[in-house]
C-alpha positions in Angstrom: 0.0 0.0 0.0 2.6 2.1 1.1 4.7 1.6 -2.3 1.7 2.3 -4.5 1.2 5.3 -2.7 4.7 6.1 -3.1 4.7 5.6 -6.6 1.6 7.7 -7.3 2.9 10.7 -5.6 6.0 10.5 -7.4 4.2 10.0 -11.0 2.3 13.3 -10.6 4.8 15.0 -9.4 6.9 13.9 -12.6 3.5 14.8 -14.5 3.9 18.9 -12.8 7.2 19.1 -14.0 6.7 17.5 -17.4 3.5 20.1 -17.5 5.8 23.2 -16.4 8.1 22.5 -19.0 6.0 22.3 -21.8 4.2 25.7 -20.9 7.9 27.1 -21.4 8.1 27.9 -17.4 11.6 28.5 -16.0 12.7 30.2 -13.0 14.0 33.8 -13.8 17.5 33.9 -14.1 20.0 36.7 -15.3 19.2 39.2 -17.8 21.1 38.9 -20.9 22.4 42.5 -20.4 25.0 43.4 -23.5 26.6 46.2 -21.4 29.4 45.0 -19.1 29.3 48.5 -17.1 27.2 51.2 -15.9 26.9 54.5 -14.3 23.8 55.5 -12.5 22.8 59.1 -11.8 22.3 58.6 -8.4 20.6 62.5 -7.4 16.8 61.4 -7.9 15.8 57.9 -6.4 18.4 57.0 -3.6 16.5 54.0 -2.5 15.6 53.1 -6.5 19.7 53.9 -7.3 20.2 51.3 -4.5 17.9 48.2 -5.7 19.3 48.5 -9.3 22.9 48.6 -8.0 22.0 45.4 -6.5 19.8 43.7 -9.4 23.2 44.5 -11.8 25.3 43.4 -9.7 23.5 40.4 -9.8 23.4 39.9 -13.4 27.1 40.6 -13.7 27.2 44.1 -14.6 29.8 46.3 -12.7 28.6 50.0 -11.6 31.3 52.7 -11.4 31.0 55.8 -9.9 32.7 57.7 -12.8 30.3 58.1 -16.0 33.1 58.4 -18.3 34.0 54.3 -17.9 30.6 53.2 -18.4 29.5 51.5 -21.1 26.1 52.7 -20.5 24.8 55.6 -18.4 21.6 55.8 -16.2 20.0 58.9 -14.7 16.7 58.3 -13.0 15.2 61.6 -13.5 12.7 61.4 -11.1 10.6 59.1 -9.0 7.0 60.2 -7.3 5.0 58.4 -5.3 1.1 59.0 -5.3 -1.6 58.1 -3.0 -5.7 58.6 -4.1 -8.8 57.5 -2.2 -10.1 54.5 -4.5 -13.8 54.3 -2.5 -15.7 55.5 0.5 -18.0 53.8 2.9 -21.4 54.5 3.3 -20.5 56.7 6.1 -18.1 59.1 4.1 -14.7 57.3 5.5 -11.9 55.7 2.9 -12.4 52.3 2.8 -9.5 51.5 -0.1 -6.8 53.6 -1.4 -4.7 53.3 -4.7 -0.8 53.7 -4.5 0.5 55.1 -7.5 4.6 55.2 -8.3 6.1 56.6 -11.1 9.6 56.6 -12.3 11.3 58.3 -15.8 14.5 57.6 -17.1 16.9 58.4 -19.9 19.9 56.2 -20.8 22.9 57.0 -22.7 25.9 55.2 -24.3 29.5 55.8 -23.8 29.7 56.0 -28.1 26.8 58.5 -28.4 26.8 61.9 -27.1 22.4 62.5 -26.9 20.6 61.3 -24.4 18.1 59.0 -25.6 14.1 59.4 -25.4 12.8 59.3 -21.4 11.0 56.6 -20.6 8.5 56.1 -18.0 7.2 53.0 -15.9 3.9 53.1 -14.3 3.5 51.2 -11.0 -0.2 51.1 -9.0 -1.9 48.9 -6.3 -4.8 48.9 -4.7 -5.5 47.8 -0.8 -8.3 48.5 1.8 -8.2 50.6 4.4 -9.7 50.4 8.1 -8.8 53.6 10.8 -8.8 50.7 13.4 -5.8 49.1 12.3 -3.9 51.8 11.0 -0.4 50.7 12.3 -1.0 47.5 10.1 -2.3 49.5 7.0 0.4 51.9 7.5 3.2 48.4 7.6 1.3 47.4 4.3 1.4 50.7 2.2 4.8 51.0 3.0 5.6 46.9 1.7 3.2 48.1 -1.3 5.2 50.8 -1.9 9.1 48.8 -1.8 7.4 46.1 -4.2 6.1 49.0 -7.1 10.1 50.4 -6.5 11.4 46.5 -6.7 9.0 46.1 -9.9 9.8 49.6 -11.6 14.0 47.9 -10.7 13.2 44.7 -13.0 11.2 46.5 -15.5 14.3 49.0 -16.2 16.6 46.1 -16.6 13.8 44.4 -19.1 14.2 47.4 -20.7 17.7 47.7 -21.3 17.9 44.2 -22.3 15.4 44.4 -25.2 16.5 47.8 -26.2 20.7 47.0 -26.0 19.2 44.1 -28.3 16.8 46.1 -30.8 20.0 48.5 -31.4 22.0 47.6 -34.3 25.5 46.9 -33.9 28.5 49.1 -35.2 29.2 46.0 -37.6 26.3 45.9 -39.0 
């Protein structure tokens, strides 16, 4: 009995795995970043300047402190976070908010002189609200708020992947 059960268990979970690898799942790995190092403009975002330092560093990319021996330069323009009532209660008090983030950017290569376009990312979530347990709600907006500035992080480096690999090369 044992064995059978044994040996059903282990057939689904062959059967997941099989299933996750058809679908094309695979664990995120490194960006395929064709820049080997970068200089970030570090006046605007400190906290933003700080989880990208991390996330290339990670993906193999050294960042320099002097723009002049990067291979690509970064300057976070600005950042703003925003905070609107989504709904009230019946009694005229907030029952959920939206959080709102919003970061620009311009890049720049060590061969080209312009910066290019700025580019903008977009981050929102929505949570309820309740005046009785504001140190909780408070804790929450503030986690809501580090994931939007950890997803506007990844979204850059998407970015700069699929643009350093939309550009065509000097040898073309």
């Amino acid at each position: 009995m044992k064995n059978s059960v044994l040996h059903v268990r282990n057939l689904l979970l062959m059967l997941c795995v099989l299933a996750m690898t058809a679908c094309g799942f695979h664990l995120r790995g490194t960006a395929d970043l064709s820049f080997k190092t970068l200089y970030i403009n570090k006046a605007a975002a400190p906290a933003l300047t700080a989880e990208l330092a991390r996330s290339f560093k990670f993906n193999g990319v050294k960042v320099t402190g002097i723009a002049e021996q990067a291979d690509l330069q970064l300057e976070i323009m600005g950042e703003r976070y925003e905070k609107r009532i989504l709904s009230l209660s019946g009694g005229g008090k907030v029952s959920e908010y939206t959080l709102l983030y919003h970061v620009t950017f311009r890049t720049r290569t060590a061969s080209t002189d312009p910066w290019d376009a700025p580019q903008t990312i977009d981050q929102m979530r929505d949570y309820s609200y309740d005046n009785t347990l504001l140190l909780a709600k408070e804790g929450e907006e503030a986690r809501l708020n580090n994931d939007m500035r950890s997803d506007a992080a990844r979204e850059i480096i998407r970015r700069l992947s699929a643009q350093q690999h939309s550009k065509p090369s000097a040898a073309d």
